[in-house]
C-alpha positions in Angstrom: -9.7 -5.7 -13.4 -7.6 -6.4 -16.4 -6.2 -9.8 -16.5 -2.4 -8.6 -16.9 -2.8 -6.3 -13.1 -4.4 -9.9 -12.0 -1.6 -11.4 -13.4 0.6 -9.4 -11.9 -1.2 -8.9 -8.1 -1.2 -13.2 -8.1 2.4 -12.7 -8.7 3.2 -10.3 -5.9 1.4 -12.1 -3.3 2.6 -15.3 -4.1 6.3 -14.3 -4.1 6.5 -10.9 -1.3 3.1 -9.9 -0.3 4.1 -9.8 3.4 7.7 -9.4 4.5 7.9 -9.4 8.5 9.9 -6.9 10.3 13.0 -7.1 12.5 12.4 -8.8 16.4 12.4 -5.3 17.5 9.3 -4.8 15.6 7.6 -8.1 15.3 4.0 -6.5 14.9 4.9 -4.5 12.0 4.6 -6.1 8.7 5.2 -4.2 5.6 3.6 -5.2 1.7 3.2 -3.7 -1.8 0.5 -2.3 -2.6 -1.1 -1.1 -6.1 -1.1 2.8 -6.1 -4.9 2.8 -8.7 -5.4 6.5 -8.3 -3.4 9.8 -6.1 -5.6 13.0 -5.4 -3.8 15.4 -3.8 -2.9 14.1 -0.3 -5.6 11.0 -0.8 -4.9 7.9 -2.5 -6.4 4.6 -3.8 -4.4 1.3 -2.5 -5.1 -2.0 -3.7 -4.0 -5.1 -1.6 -2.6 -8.4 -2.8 -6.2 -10.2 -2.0 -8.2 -7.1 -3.8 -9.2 -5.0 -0.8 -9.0 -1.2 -2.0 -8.0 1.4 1.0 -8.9 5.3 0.4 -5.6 6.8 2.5 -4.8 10.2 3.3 -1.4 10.9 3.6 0.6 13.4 5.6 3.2 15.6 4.2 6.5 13.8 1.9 5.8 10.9 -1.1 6.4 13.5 -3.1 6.8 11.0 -5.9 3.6 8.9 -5.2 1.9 10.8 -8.0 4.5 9.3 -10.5 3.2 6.3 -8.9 0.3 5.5 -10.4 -0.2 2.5 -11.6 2.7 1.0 -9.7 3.4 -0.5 -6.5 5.0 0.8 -2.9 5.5 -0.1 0.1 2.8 -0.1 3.4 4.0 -0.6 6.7 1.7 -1.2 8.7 2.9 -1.4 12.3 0.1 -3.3 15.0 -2.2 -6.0 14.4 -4.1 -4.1 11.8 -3.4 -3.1 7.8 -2.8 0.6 8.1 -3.4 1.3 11.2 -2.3 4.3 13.8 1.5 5.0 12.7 1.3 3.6 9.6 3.3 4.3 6.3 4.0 5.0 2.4 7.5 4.2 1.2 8.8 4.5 -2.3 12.2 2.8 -2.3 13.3 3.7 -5.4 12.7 6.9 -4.9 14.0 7.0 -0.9 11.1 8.5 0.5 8.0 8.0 2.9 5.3 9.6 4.5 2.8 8.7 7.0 -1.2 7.7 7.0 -3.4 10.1 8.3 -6.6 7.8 7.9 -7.2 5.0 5.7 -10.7 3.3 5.0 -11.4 -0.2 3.5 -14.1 1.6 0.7 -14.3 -2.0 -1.1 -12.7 -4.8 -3.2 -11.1 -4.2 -6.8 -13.0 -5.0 -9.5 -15.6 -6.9 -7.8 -13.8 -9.7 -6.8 
């Protein structure tokens, strides 16, 4: 991992890695997430601690190609990170999608 996306992931999770939801939805917490790589309807996430997620994304993020390299939003609703229900949003680009499957395939860079 290059020092500067270190740099920049120790930043992140120290100031909004996890923002918690309204009452109504206590479970659901919601982070950025590095978008590393977008294939089609799959794509590479990177957490704030280094875990990479392959995700599979349902129909909408049209914009999450012009994401590479950047960060979006997961909500993750549940006790788990990207569990059933789970979601993509680009705010800057008002849009969302949902998560077929996602699968922890490893940690960034080895760390």
């Amino acid at each position: 991992m290059p020092s500067a996306m270190l740099k920049t992931l120790m930043v992140l999770a120290a100031s909004s890695a996890v923002l918690v939801a309204s009452p109504a939805a206590a479970r659901t917490t919601t982070e950025w997430v590095y978008v590393a790589e977008v294939d089609g309807y799959d794509a590479t996430l990177v957490r704030f601690d280094g875990s990479v997620y392959r995700v599979r994304r349902a129909v909408g993020c049209i914009g999450l190609r012009r994401k590479e390299g950047e960060y979006v939003l997961a909500q993750s609703p549940g006790l788990s990170f990207l569990g059933l229900g789970s979601k993509l949003i680009l705010p800057d680009r008002g849009q969302e999608c949902l998560l077929h499957s996602a699968d922890r395939i490893g940690v960034w860079g080895g760390l």
